[in-house]
N, CA, C and O atoms as CSV, one atom per row, in Angstrom:
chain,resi,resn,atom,element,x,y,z
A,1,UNK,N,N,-75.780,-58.965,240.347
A,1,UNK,CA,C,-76.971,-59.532,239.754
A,1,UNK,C,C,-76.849,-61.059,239.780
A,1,UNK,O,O,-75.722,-61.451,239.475
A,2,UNK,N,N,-77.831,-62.108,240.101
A,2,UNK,CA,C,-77.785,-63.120,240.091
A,2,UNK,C,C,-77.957,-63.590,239.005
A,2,UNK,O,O,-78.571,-62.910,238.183
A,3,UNK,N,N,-77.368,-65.192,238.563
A,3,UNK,CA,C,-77.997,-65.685,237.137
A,3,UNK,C,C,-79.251,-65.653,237.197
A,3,UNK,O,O,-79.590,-65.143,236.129
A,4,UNK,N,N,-80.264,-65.912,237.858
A,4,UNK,CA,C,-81.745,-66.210,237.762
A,4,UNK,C,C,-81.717,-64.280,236.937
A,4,UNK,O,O,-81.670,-64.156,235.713
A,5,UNK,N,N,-81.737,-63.630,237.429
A,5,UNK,CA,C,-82.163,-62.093,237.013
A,5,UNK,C,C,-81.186,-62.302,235.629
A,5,UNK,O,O,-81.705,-62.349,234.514
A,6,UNK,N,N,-79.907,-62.406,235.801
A,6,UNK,CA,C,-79.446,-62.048,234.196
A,6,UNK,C,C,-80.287,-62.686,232.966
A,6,UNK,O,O,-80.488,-62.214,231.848
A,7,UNK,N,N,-80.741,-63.995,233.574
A,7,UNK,CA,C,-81.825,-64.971,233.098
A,7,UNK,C,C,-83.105,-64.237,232.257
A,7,UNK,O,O,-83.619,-64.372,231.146
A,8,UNK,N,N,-83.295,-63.445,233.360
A,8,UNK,CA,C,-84.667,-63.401,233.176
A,8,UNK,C,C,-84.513,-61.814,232.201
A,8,UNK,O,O,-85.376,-61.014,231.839
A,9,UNK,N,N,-83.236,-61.836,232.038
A,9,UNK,CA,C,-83.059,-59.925,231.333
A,9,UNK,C,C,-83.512,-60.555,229.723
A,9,UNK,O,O,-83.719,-59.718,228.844
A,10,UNK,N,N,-83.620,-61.688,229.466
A,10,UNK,CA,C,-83.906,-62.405,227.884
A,10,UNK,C,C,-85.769,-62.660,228.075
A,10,UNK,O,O,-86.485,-62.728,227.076
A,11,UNK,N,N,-86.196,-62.747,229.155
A,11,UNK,CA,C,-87.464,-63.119,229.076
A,11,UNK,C,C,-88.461,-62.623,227.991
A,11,UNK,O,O,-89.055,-63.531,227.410
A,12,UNK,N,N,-88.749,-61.383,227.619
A,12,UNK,CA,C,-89.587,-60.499,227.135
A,12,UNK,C,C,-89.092,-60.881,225.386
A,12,UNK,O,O,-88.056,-60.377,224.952
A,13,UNK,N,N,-89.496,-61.314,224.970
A,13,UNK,CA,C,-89.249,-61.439,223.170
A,13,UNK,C,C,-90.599,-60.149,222.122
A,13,UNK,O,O,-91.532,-60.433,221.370
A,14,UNK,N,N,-90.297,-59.399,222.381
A,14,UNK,CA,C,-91.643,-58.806,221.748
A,14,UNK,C,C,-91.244,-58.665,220.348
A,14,UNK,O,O,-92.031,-58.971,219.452
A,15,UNK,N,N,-89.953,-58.177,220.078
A,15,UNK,CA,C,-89.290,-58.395,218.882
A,15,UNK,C,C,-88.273,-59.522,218.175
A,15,UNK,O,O,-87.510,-59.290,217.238
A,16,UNK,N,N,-88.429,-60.611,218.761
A,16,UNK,CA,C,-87.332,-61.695,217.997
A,16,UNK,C,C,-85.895,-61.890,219.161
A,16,UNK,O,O,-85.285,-62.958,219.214
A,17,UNK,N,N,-85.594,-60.920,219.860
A,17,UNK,CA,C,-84.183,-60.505,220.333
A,17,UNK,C,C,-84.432,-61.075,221.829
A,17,UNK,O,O,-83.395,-61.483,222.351
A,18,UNK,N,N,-85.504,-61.175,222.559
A,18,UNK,CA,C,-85.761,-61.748,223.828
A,18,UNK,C,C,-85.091,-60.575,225.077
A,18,UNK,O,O,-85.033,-60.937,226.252
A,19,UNK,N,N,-84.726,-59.497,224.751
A,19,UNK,CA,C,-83.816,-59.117,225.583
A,19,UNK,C,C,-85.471,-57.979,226.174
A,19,UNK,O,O,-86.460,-57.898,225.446
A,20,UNK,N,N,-85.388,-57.322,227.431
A,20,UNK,CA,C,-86.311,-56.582,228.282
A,20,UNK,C,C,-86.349,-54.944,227.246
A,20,UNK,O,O,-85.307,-54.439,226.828
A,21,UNK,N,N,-87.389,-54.490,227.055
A,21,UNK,CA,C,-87.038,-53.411,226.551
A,21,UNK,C,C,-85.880,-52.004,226.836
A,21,UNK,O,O,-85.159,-51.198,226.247
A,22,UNK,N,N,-86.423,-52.508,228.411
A,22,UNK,CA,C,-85.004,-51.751,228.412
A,22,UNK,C,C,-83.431,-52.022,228.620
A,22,UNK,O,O,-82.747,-51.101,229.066
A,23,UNK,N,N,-82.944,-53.036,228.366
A,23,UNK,CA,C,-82.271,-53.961,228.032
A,23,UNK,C,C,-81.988,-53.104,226.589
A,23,UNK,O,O,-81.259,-52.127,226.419
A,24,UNK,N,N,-82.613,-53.643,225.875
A,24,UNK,CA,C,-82.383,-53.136,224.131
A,24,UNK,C,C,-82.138,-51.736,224.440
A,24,UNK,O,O,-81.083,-51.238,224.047
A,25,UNK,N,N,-82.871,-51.124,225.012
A,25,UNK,CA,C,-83.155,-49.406,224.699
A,25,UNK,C,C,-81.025,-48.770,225.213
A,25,UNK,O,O,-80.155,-48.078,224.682
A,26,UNK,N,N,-81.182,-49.576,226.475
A,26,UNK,CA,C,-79.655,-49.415,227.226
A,26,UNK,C,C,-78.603,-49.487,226.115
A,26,UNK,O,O,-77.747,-48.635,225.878
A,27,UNK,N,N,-78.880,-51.054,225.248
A,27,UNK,CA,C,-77.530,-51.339,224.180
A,27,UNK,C,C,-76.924,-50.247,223.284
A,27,UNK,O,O,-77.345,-50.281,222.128
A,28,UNK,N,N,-76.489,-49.780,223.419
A,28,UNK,CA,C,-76.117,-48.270,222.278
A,28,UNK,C,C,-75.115,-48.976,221.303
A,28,UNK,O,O,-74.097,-49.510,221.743
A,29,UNK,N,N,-75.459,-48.967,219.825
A,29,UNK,CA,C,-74.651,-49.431,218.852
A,29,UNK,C,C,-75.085,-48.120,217.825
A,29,UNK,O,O,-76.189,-48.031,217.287
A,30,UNK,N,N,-73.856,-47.019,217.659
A,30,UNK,CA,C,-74.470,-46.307,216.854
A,30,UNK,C,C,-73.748,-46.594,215.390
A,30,UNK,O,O,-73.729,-45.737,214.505
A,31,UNK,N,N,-73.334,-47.516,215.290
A,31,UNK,CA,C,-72.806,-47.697,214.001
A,31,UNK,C,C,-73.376,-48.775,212.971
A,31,UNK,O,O,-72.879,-49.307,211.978
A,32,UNK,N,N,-74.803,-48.901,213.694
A,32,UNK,CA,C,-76.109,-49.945,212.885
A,32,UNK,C,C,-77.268,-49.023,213.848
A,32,UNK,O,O,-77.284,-48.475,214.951
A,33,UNK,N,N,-78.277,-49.247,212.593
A,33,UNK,CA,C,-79.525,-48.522,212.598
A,33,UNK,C,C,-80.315,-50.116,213.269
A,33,UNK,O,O,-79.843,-51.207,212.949
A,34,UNK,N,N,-81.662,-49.989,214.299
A,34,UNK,CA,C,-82.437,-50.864,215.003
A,34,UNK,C,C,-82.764,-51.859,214.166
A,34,UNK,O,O,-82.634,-52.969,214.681
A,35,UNK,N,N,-83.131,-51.852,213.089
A,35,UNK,CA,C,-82.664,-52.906,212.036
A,35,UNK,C,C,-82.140,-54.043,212.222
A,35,UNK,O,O,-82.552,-55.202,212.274
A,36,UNK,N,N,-80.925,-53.399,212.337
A,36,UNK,CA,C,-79.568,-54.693,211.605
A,36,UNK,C,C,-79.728,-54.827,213.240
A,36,UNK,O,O,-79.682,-56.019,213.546
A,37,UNK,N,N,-79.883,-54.056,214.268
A,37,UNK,CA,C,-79.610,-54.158,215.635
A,37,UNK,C,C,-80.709,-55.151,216.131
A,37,UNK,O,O,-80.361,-55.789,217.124
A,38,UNK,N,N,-81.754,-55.376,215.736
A,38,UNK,CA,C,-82.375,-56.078,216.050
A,38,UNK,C,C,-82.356,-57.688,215.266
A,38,UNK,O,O,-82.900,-58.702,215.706
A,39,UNK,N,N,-81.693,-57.577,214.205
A,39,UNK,CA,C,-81.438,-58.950,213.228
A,39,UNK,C,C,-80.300,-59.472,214.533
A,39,UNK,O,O,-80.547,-60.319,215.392
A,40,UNK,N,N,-79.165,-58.775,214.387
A,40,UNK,CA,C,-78.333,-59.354,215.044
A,40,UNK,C,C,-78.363,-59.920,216.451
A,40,UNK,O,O,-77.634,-60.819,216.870
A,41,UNK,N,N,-79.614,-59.062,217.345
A,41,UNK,CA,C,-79.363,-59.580,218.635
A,41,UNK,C,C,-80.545,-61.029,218.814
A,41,UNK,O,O,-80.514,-61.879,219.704
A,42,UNK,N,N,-81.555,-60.928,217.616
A,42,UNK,CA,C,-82.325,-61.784,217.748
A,42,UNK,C,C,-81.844,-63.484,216.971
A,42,UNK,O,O,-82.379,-64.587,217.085
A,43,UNK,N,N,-80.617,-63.027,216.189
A,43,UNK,CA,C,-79.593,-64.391,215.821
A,43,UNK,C,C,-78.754,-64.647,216.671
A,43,UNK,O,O,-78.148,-65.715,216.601
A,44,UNK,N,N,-78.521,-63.812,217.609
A,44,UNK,CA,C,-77.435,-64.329,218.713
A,44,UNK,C,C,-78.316,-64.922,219.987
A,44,UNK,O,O,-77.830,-65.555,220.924
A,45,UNK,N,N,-79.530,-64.627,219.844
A,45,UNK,CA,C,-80.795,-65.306,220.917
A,45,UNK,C,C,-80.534,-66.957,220.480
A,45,UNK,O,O,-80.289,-67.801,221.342
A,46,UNK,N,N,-80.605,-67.221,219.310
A,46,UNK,CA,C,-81.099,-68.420,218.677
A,46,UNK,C,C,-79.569,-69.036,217.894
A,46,UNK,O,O,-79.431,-69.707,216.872
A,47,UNK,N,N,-78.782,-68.608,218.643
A,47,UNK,CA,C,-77.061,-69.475,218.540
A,47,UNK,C,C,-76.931,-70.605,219.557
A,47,UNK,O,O,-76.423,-70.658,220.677
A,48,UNK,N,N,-77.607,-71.552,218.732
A,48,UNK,CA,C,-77.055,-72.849,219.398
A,48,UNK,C,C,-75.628,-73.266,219.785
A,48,UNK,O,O,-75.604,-73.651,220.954
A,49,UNK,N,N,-74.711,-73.302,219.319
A,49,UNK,CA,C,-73.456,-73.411,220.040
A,49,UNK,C,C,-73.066,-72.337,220.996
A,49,UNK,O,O,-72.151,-72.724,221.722
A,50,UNK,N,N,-73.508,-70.938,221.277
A,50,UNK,CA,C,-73.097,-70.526,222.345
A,50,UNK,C,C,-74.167,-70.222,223.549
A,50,UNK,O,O,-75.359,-69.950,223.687
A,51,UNK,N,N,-72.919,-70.451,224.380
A,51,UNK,CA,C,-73.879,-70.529,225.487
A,51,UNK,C,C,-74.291,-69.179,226.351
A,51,UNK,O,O,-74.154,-68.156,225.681
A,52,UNK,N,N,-74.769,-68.963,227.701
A,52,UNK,CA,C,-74.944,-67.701,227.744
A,52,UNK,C,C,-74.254,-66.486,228.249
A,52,UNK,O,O,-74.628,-65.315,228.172
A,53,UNK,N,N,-72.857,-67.127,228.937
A,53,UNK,CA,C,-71.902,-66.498,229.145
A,53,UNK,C,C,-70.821,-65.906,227.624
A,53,UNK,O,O,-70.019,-64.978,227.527
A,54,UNK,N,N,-71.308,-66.987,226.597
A,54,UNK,CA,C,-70.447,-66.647,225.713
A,54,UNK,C,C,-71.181,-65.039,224.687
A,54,UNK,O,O,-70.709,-64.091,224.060
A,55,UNK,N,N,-72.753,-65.641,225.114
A,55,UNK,CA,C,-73.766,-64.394,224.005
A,55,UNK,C,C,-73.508,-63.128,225.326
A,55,UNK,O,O,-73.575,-62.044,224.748
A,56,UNK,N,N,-73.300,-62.947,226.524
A,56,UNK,CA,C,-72.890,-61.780,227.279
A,56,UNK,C,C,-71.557,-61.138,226.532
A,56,UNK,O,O,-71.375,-60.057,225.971
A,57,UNK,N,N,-70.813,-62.141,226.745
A,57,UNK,CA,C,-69.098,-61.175,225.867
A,57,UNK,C,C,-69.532,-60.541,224.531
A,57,UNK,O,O,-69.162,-59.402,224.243
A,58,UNK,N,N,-70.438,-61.385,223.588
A,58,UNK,CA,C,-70.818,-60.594,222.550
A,58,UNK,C,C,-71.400,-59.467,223.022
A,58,UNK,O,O,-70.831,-58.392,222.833
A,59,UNK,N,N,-72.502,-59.518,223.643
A,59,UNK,CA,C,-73.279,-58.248,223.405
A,59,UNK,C,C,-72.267,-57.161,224.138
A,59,UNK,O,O,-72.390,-55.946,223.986
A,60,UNK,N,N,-71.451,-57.660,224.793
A,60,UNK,CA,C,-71.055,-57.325,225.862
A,60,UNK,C,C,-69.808,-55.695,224.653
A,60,UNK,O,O,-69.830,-54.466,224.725
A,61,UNK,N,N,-69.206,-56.399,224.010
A,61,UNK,CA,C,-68.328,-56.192,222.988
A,61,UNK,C,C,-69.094,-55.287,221.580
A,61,UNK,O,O,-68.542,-54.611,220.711
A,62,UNK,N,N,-70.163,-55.517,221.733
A,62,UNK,CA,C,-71.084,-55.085,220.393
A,62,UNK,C,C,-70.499,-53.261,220.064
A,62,UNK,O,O,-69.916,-52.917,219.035
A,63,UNK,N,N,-70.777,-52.531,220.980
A,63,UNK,CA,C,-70.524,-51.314,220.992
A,63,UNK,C,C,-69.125,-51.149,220.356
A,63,UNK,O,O,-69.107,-50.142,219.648
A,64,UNK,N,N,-68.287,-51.619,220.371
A,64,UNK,CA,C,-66.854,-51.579,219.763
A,64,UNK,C,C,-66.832,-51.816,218.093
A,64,UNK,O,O,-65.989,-51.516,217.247
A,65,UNK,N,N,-67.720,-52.274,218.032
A,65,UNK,CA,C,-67.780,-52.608,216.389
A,65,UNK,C,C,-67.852,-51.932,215.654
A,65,UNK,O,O,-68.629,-51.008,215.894
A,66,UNK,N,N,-67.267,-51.914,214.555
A,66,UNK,CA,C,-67.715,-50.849,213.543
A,66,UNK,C,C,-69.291,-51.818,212.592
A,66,UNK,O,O,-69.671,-52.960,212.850
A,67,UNK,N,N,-69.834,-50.943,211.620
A,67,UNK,CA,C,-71.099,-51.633,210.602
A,67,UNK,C,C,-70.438,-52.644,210.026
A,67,UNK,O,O,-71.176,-53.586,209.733
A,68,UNK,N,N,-69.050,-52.812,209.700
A,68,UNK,CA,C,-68.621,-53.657,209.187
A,68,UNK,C,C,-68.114,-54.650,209.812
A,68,UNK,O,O,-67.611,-55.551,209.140
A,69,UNK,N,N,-68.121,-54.734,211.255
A,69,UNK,CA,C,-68.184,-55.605,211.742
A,69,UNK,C,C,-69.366,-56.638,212.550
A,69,UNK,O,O,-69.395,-57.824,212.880
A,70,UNK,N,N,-70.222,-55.555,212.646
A,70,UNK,CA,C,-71.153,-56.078,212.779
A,70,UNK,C,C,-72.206,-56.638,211.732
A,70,UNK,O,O,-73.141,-57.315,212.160
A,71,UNK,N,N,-72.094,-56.397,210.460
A,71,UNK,CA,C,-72.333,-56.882,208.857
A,71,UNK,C,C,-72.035,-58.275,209.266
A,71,UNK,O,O,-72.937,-59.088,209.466
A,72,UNK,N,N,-70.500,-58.620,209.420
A,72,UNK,CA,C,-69.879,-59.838,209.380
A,72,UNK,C,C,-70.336,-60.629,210.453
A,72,UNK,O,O,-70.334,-61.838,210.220
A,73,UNK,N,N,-70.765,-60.240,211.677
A,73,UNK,CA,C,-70.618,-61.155,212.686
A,73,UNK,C,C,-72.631,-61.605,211.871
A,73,UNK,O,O,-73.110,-62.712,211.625
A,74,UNK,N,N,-73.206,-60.324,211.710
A,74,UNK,CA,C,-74.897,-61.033,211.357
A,74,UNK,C,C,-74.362,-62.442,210.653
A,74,UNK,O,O,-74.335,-63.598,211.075
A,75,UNK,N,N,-73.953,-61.848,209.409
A,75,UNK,CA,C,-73.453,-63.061,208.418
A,75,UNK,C,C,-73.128,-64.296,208.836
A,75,UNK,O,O,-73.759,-65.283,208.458
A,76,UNK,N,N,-72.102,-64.363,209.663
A,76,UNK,CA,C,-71.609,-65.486,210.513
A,76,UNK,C,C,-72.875,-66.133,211.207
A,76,UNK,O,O,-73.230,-67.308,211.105
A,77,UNK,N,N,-73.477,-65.134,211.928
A,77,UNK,CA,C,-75.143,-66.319,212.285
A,77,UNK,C,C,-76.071,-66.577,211.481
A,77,UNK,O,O,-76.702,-67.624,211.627
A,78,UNK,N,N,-76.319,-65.853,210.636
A,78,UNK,CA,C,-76.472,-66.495,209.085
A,78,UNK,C,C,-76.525,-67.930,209.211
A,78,UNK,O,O,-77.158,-68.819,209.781
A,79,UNK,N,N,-75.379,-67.707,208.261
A,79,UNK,CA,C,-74.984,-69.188,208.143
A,79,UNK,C,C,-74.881,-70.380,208.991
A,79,UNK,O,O,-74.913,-71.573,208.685
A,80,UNK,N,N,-74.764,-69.854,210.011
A,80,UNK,CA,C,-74.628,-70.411,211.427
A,80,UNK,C,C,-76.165,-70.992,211.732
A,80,UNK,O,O,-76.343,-72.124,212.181
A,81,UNK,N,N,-77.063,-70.224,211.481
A,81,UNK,CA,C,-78.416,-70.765,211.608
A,81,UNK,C,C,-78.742,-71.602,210.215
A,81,UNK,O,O,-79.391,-72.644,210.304
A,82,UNK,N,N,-78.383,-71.232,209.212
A,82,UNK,CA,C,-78.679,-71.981,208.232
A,82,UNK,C,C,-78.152,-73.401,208.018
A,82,UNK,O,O,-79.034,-74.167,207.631
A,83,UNK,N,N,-77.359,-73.763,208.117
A,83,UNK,CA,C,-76.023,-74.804,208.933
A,83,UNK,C,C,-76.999,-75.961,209.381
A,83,UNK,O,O,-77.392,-77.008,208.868
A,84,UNK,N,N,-77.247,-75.182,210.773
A,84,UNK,CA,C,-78.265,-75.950,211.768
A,84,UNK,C,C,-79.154,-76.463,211.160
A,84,UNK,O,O,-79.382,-77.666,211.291
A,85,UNK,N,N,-80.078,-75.452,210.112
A,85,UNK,CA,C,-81.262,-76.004,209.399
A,85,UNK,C,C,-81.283,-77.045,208.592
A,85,UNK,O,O,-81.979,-78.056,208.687
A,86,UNK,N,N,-80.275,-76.690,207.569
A,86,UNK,CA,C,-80.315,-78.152,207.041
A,86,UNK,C,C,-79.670,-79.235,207.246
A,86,UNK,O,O,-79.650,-80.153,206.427
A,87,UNK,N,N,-78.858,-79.262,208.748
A,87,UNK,CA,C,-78.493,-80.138,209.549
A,87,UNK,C,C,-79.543,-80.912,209.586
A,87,UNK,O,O,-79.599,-81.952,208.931
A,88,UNK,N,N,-80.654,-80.426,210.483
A,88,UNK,CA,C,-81.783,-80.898,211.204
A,88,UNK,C,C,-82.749,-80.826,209.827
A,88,UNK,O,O,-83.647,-80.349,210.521
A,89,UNK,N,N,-83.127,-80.858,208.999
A,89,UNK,CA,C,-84.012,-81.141,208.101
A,89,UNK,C,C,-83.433,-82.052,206.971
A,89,UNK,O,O,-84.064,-82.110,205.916
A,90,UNK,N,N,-82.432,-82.672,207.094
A,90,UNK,CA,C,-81.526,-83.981,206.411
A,90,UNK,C,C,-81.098,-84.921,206.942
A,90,UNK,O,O,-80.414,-85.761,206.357
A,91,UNK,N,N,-81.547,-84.994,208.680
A,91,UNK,CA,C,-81.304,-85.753,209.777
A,91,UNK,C,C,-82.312,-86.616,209.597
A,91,UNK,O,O,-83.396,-86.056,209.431
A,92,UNK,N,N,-82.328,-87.658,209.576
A,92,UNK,CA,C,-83.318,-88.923,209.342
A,92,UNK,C,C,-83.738,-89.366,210.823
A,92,UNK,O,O,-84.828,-89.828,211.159
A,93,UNK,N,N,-82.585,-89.111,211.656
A,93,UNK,CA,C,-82.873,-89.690,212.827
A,93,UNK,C,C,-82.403,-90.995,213.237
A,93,UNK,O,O,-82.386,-91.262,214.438
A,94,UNK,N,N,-81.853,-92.202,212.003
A,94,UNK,CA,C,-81.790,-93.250,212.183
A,94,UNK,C,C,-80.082,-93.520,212.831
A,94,UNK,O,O,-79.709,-94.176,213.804
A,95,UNK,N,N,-79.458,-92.869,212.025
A,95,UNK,CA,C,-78.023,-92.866,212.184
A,95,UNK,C,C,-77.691,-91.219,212.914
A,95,UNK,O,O,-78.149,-90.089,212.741
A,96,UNK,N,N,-76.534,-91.901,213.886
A,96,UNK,CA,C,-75.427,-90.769,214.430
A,96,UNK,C,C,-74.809,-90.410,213.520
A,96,UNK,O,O,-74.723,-89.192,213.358
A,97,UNK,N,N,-73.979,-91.523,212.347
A,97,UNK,CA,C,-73.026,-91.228,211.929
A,97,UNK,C,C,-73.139,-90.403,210.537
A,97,UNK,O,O,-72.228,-89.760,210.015
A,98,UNK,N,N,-74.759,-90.602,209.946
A,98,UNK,CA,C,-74.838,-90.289,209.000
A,98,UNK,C,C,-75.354,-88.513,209.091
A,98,UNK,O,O,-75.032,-87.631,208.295
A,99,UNK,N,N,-75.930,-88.422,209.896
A,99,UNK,CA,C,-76.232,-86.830,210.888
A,99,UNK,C,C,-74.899,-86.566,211.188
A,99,UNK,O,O,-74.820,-85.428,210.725
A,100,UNK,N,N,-73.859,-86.800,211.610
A,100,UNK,CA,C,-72.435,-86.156,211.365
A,100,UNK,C,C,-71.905,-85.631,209.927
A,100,UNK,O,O,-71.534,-84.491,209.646
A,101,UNK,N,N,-71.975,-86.857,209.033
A,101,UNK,CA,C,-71.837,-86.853,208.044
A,101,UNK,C,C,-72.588,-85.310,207.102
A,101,UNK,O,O,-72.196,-84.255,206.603
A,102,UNK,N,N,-73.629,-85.933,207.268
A,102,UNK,CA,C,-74.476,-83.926,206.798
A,102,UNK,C,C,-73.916,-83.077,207.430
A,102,UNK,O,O,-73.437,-82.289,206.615
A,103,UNK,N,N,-73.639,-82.702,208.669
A,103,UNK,CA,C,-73.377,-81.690,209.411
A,103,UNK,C,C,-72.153,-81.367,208.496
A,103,UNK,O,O,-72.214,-80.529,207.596
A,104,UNK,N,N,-71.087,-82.060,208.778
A,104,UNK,CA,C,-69.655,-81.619,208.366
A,104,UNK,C,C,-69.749,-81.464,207.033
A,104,UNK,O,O,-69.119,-80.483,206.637
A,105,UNK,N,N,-70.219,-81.978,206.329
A,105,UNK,CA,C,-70.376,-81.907,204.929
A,105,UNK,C,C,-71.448,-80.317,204.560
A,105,UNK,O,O,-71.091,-79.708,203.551
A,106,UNK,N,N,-72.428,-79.839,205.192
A,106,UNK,CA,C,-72.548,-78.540,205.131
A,106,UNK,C,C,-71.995,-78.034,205.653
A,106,UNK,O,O,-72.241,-76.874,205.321
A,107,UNK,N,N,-71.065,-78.026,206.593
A,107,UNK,CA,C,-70.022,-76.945,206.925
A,107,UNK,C,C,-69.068,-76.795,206.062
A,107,UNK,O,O,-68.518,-75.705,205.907
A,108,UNK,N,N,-68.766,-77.795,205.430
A,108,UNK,CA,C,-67.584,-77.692,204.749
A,108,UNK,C,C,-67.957,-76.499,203.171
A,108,UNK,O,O,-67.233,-75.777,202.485
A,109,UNK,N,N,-69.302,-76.796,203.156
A,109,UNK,CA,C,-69.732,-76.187,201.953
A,109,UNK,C,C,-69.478,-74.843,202.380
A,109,UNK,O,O,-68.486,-74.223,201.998
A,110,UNK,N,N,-70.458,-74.303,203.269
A,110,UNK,CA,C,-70.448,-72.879,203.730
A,110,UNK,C,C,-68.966,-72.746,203.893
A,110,UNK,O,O,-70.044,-72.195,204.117
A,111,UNK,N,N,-67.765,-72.657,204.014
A,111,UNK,CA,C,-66.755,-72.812,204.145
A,111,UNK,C,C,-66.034,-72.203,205.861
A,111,UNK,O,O,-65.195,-71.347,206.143
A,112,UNK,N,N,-66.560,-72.797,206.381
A,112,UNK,CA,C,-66.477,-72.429,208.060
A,112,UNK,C,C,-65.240,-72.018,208.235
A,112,UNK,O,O,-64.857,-71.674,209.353
């Protein structure tokens, strides 16, 4: 499969998750109900620090999980998106250093 096609296997967002329906329908996680299966793949769509070789090993790995691991990893983008948010909504724009400053300073809170 070429990148352009693996590309384009995210195109279709009808539910949050971007992945082709049958894409989703293929993923078999029977240890989370479409639910949590759809929270999770549509927070790993919208993970800014990884890139798209890194969100393949996840999904890639998903099936191995138990609910409780997949509980934890939602959680982790959680916060992970929340992070970002009030990164970017305490960012003034004026300063680099002071947009570092927030960043690390909500990470440190969430306790990364």
């Amino acid at each position: 499969m070429s990148n352009l096609d693996k590309k384009n296997q995210f195109a279709v967002d009808s539910d949050g998750h971007g992945l082709s329906p049958e894409v989703y329908v293929a993923l078999k996680l029977p240890s989370v109900d479409d639910v949590k299966k759809n929270e999770l793949l549509t927070l790993l769509r919208l993970s800014i620090p990884l890139n798209y070789e890194e969100k393949m090993r996840v999904i890639e790995s998903l099936s191995t999980l138990s609910e409780l691991g997949i509980d934890k990893l939602i959680n982790v983008f959680r916060i992970e998106k929340e992070t970002w948010s009030e990164f970017e909504s305490g960012s003034d724009g004026d300063s680099n250093t002071a947009g570092c400053e927030l960043y690390f300073s909500v990470i440190k809170k969430k306790n990364f």
